[in-house]
DRENTOR-781697 format. One line per 8 residues: for each residue x, y, z of N, C-alpha, C, O. Coordinates in pm, whole numbers, padded with zeros to 5 digits, always signed. Each point is the difference from the previous one (the first is absolute). Layout:
# DRENTOR-781697
X,Y,Z,X,Y,Z,X,Y,Z,X,Y,Z; ...
This chain:
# DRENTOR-781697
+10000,+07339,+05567,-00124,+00055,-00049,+00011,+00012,-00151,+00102,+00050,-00047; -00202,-00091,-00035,-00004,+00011,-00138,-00100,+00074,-00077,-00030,-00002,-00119; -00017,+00072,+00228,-00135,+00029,-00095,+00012,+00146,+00080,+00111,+00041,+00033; -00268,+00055,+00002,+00014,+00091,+00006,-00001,+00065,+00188,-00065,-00053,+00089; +00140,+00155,-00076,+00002,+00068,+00100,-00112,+00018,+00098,-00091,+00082,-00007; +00112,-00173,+00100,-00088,-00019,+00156,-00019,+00135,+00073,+00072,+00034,+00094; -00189,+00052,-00150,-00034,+00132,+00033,-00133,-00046,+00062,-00058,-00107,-00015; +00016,+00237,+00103,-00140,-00033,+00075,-00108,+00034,-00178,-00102,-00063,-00028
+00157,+00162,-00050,-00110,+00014,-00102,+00003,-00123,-00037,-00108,-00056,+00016; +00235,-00045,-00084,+00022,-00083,-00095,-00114,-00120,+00051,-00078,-00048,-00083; +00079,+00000,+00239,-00076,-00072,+00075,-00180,+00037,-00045,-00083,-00067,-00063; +00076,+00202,+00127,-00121,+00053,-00033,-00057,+00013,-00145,-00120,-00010,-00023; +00217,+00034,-00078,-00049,-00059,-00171,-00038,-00151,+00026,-00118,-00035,-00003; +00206,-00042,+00024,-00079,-00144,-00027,-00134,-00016,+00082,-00093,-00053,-00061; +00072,+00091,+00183,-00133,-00039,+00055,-00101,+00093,-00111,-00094,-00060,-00052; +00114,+00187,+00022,-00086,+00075,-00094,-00045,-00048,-00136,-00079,+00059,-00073
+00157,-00209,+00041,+00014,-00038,-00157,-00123,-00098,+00049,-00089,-00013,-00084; +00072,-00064,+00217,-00100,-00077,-00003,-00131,+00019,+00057,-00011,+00101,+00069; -00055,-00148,-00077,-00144,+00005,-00001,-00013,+00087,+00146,+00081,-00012,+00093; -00179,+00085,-00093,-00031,+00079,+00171,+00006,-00083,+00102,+00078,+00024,+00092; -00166,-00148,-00092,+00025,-00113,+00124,+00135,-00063,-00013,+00039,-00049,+00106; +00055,+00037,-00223,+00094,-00105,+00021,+00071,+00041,+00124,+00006,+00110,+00054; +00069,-00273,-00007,+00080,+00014,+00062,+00123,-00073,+00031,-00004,-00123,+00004; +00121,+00190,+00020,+00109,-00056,-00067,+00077,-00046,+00135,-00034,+00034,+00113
+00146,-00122,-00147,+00119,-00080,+00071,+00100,+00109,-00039,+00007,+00050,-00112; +00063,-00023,+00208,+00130,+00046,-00006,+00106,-00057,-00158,+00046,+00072,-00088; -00033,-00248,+00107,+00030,-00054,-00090,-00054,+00066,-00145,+00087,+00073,-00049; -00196,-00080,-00021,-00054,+00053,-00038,-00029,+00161,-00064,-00082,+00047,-00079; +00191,+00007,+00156,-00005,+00146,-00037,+00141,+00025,-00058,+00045,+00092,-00069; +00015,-00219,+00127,+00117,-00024,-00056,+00040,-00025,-00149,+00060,+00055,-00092; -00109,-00136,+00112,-00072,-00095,-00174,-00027,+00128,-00089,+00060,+00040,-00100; -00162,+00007,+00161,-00101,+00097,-00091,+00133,+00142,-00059,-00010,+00045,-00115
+00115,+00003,+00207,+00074,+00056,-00036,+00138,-00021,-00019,+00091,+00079,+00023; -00082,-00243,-00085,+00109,-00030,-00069,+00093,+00016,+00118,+00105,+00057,-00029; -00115,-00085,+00126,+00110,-00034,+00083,+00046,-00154,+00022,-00077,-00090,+00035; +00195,+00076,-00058,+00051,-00132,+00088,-00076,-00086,+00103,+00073,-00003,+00099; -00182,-00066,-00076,-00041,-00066,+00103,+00084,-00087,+00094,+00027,-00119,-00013; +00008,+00200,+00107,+00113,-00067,+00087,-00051,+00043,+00137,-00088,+00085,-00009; +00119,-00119,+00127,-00024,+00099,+00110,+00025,+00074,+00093,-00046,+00019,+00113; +00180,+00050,-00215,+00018,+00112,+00033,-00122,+00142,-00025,-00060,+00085,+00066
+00077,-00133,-00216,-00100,+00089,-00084,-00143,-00031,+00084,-00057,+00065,+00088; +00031,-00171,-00141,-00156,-00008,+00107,-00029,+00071,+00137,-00098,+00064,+00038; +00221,-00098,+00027,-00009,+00056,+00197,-00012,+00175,-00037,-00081,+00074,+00056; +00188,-00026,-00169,+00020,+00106,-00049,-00196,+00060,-00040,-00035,+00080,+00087; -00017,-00092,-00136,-00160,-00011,-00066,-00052,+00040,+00116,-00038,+00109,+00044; +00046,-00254,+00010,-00144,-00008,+00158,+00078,+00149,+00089,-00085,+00070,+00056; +00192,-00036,-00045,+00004,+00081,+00064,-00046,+00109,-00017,-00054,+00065,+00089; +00072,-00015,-00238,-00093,+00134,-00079,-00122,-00023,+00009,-00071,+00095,-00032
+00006,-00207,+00072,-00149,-00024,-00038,-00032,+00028,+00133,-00084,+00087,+00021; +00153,-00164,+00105,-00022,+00059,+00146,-00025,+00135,+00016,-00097,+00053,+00055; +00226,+00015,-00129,-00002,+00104,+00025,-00155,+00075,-00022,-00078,+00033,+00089; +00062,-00017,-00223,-00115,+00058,-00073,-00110,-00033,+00079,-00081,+00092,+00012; +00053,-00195,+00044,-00138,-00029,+00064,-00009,+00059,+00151,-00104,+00022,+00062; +00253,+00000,-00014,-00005,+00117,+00145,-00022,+00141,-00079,-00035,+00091,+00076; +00044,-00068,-00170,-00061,+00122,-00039,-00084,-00011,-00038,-00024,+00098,-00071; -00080,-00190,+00069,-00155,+00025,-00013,+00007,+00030,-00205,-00066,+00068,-00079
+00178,-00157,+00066,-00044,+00009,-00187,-00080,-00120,-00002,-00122,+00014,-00010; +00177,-00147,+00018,+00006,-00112,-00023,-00089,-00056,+00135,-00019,+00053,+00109; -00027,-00185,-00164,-00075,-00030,+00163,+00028,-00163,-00079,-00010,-00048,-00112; +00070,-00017,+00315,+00039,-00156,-00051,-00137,-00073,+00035,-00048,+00016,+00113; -00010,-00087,-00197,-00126,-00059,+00038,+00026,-00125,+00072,-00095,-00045,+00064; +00205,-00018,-00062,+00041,-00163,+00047,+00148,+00049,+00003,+00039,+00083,-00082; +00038,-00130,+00172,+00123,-00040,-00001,+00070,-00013,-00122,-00006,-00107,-00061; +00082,+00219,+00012,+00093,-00023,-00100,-00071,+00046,-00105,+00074,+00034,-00091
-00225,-00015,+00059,-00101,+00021,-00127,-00030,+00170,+00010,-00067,+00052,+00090; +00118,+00003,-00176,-00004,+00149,-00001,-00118,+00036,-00106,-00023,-00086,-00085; -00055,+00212,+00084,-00117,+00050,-00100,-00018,+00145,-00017,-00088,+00043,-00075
């Protein structure tokens, strides 16, 4: 990992930096917080992003596309 610490906030800042409708790739959130794109890190992401959307933060609109 090279970039910054895979926290549920750190996740939840990047979706907050983009537009209200955007919607992001796991990959992608990766990118956005200077992590290593590998897929560890990635599987690492989609799992915080799973997570967040069983708590009714996050909602997946398509397979893999979080908002």
């Amino acid at each position: 990992m090279t970039g910054g610490k895979l926290t549920f906030g750190a996740v939840l800042a990047q979706l907050e930096e983009r537009e209200v409708a955007a919607q992001l790739r796991a990959r992608q959130v990766c990118e956005a917080m200077d992590l290593e794109v590998a897929p560890n890190n990635i599987d690492n992401t989609r799992l915080k992003l799973n997570q967040l959307t069983d708590r009714g933060i996050l909602v997946e609109t398509a397979q893999g596309l979080f908002a």
